[in-house]
C-alpha positions in Angstrom: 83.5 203.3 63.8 83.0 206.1 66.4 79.5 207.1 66.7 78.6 210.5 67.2 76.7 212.4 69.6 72.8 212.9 68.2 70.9 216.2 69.0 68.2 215.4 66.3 64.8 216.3 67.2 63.9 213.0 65.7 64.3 210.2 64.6 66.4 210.7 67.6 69.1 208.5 69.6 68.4 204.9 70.5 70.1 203.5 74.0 73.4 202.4 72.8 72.6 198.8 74.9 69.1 198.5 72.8 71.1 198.6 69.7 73.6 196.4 70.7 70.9 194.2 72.1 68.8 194.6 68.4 71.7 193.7 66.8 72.8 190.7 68.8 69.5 189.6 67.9 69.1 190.6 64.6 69.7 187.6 62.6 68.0 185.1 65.4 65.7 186.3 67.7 65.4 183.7 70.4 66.3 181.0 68.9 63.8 181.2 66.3 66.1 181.1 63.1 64.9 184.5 61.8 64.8 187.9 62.6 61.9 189.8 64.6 61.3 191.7 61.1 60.8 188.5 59.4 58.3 186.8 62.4 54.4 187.1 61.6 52.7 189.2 63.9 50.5 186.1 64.6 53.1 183.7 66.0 53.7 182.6 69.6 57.3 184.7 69.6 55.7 187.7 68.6 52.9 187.4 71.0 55.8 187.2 73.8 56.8 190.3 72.5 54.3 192.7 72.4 52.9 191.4 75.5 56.7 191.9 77.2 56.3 195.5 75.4 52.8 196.8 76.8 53.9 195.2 80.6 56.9 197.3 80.2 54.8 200.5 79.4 52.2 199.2 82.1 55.3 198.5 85.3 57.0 202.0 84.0 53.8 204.4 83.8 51.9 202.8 86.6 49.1 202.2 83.9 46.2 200.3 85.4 43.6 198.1 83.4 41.3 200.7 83.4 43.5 201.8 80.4 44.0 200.3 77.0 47.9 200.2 75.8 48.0 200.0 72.2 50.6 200.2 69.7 49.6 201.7 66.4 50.7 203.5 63.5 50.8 207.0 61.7 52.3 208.2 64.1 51.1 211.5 66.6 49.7 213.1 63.3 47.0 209.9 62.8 45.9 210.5 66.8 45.3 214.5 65.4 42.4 212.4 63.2 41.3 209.9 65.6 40.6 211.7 68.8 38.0 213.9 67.4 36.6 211.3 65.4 36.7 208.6 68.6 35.2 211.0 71.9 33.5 214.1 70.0 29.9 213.3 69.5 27.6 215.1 67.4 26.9 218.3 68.2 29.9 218.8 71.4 32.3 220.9 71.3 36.3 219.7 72.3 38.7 222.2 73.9 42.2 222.3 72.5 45.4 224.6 73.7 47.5 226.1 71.5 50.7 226.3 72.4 52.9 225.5 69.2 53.2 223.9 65.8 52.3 220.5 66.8 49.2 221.6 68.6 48.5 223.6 66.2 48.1 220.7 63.9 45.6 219.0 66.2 43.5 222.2 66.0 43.6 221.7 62.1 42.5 218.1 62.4 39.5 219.0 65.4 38.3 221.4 63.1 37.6 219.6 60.0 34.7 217.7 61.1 33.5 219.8 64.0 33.3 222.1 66.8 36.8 222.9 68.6 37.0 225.9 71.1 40.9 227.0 71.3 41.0 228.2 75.3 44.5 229.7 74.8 46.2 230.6 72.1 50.1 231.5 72.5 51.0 232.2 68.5 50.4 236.1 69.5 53.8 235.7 71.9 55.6 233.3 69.3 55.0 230.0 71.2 57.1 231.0 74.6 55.5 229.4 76.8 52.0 227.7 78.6 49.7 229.4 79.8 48.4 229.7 83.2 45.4 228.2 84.6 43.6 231.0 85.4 44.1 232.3 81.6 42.1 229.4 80.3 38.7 229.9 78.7 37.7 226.1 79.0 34.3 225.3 78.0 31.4 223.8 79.7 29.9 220.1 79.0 32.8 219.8 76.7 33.8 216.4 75.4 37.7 216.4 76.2 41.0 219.2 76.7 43.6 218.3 74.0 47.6 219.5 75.0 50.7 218.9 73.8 52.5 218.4 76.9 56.0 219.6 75.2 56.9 221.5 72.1 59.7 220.0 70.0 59.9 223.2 68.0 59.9 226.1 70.6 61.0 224.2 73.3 58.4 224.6 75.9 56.5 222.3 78.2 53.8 222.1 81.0 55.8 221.7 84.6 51.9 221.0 85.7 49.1 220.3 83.9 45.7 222.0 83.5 42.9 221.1 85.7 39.7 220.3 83.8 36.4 218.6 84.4 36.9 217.2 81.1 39.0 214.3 79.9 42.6 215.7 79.4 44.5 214.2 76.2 48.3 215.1 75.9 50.1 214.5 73.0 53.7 213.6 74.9 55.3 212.2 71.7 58.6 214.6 72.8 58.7 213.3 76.4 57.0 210.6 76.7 58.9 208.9 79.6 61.2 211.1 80.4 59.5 212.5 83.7 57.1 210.8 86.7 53.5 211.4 85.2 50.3 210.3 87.0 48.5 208.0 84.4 45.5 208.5 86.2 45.2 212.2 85.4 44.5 212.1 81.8 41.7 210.7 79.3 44.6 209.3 76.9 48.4 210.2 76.9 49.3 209.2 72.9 53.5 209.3 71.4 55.1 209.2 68.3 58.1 206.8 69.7 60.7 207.9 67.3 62.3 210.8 69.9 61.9 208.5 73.2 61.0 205.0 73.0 61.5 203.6 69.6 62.5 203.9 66.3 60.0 206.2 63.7 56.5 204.6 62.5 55.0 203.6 65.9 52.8 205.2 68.1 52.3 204.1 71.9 48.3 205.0 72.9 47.0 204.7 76.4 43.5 205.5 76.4 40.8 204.8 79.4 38.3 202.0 77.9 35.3 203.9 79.0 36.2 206.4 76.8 37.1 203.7 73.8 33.6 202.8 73.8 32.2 206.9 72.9 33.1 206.2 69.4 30.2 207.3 66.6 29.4 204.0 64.4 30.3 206.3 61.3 34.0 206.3 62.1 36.3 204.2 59.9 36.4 200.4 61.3 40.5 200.7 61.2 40.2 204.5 62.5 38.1 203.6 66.3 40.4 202.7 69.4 38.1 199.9 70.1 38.8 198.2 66.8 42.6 198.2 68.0 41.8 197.6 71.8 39.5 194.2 70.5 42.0 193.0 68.5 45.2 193.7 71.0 47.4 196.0 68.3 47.2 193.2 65.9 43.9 193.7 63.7 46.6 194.6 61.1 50.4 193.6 60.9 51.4 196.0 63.4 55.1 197.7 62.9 56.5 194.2 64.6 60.1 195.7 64.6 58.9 199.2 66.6 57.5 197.1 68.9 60.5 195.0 69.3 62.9 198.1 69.7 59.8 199.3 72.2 60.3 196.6 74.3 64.2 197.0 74.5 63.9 200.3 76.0 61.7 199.6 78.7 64.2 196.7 79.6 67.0 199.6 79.7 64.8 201.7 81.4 64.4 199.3 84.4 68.0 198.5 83.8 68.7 202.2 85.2 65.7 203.0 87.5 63.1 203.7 86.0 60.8 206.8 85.0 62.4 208.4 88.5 65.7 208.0 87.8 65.6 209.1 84.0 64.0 212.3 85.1 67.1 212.9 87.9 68.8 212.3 84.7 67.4 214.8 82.6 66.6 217.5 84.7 70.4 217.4 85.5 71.6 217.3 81.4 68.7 220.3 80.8 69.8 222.3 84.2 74.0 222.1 82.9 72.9 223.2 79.5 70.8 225.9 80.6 73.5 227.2 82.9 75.3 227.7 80.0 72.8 229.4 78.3 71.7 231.7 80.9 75.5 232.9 81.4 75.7 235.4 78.8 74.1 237.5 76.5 75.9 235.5 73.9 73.2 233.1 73.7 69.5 234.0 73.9 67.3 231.0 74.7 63.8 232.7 73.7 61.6 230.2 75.6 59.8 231.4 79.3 61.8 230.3 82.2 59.1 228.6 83.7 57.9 226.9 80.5 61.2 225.5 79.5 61.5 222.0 78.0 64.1 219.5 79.9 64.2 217.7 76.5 63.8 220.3 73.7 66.2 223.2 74.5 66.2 226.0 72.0 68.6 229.4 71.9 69.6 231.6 68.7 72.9 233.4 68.7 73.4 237.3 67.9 73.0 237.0 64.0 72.1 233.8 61.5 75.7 233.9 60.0 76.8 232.9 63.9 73.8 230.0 64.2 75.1 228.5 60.8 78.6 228.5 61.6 77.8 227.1 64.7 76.2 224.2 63.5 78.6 223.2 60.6 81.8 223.6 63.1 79.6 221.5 65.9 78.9 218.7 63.2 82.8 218.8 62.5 83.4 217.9 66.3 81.1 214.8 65.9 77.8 217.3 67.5 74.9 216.7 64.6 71.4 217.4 64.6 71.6 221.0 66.0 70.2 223.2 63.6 66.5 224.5 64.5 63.2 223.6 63.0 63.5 225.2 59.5 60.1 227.0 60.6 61.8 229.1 63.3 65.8 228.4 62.5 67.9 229.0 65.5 69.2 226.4 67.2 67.9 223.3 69.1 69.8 220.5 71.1 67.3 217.7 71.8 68.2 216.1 75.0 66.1 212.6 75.0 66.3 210.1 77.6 68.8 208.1 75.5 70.8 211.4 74.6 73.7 210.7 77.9 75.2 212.9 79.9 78.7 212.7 78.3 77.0 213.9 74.9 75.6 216.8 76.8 79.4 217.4 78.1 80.6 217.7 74.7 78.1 220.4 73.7 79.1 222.6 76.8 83.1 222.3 76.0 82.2 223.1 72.5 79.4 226.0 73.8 82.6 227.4 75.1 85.3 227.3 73.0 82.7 228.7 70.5 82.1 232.2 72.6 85.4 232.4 73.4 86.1 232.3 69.9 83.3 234.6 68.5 81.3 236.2 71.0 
């Protein structure tokens, strides 16, 4: 079989060593006599595991104890619901930034059950980019400054983050990993791992334990960080295979470097692509300059006609997952940490060979 080089925003690519690893181990995990998806989540092998999985997460990030690592599920859209519910008390207010669909969607959640303040809203300049800090309207005694840190759909991210008094809390599901980011800086810093670290219906939360212990005693049992934190991921059967496949990146990523030498990595696949982008009028990549995402890159072509002939004759060469969120078309080549540089190699030639044939 020859595998094919995967664009998709997500589920995304897996490192090619983590599935061969998964599969080697896929009938007999350690000499157990069964597979990890078979193991209860209360056995002495799975306890290895997820406590392999959050030291992983711990060495990579630089998290301290300070922090809670907890592996969950619903992915990012469950964190929408449990983050106000958790840290905004009665009668406090919880600033959010809009700066696309997924933020957006956090907005929708804050607002059901309380007060949310949006300090900057980018819909009126179609999600381009972040906004600067002096264009914030943050507000006083708030309870915490939700972000996304990187917009799958439009393709923009933060380069730096916003300064607040406030706990910041970044949704990083699209990049989570894939740059040197100082733990220390944020309230929580939650992911959905199926574009970075893991296979779909996981989430990785790191969340400071002073914070945990905000939560209002009229929040769901299974919906408060602490009940999760107490019970170390495992008050319910946990996704045992996501955290399994979890664990097996951050093997590969020490296998290669680390955080610091993935980000060399990607800033140097984005930066080629880019180039190519940039060369032309051909292609129009719509995102800010200095807003652009190193793992989300996003251009249309001259007409739609183009942009779906583009993507059928790039699945053809073995290039999938290019088309563009079907809520802003286009196209989109997502770059993640486990996308390699040969793959990004093959989209260039084809880039191309494309213009030359059509522009």
């Amino acid at each position: 079989m020859t595998r094919i080089y995967n664009f998709n925003a997500g589920p995304a690519a897996l490192p090619v060593p983590v599935l061969e690893k998964a599969q080697e181990e896929m009938l007999d995990f350690a000499g157990n006599g069964m597979s990890v998806m078979e193991m209860s989540h209360r056995s002495k092998g799975f306890a290895e595991i997820i406590e392999a999985a959050e030291a992983g997460v711990r060495r990579l990030m630089g998290v301290s104890d300070d922090y809670a690592v907890l592996f969950l599920q619903g992915g990012a859209s469950l964190q929408f619901v449990m983050i106000p519910q958790n840290f905004r008390r009665d009668g406090k207010t919880a600033d959010y930034i809009n700066t696309g669909s997924w933020s957006s969607k956090a907005i929708k959640e804050g607002k059901i059950n309380g007060s949310v303040n949006v300090a900057w809203d980018g819909k009126p300049e179609n999600y381009m980019r972040v906004p600067r800090q002096e264009e914030l309207n943050l507000s006083p005694d708030v309870e915490y400054l939700h972000i996304c840190s990187n917009e799958t759909i439009g393709g923009i991210r933060y380069d730096t983050f916003p300064e607040t008094n406030a706990p910041l809390i970044a949704d990083m599901s699209s990049e989570i990993m894939s740059r040197v980011v100082d733990v220390n800086r944020f309230g929580m810093i939650y992911a959905g791992a199926q574009k970075n670290i893991g296979p779909s219906g996981l989430a990785l939360v790191i969340v400071r334990k002073d914070l945990i212990e905000r939560c209002p005693e009229n929040v769901p049992i299974f919906l408060r960080y602490s009940t999760h934190a107490e019970n170390c991921s495992l008050y319910n059967t946990p996704n045992t295979w996501g955290i399994y496949i979890l664990k097996l990146v951050t093997d590969w990523m020490d296998s290669i470097g680390g955080i610091l030498a993935m980000q060399k990595i990607n800033e140097e696949k984005a930066g080629a692509l880019y180039d190519v982008l940039d060369s032309s009028n051909f292609w129009n990549p719509p995102a800010d300059k200095a807003s652009r995402s190193i793992m989300n890159v996003v251009w249309r072509l001259p007409n739609e006609e183009l942009e779906d002939k583009f993507v059928n004759e790039a699945k053809k060469a073995g290039l999938v997952g290019l088309k563009g969120h079907r809520s802003v078309g286009g196209l989109r080549a997502s770059i993640y940490n486990a996308v390699p540089r040969q793959a990004v190699d093959a989209l260039i030639a084809f880039m191309k060979d494309f213009e030359a044939g059509n522009g």
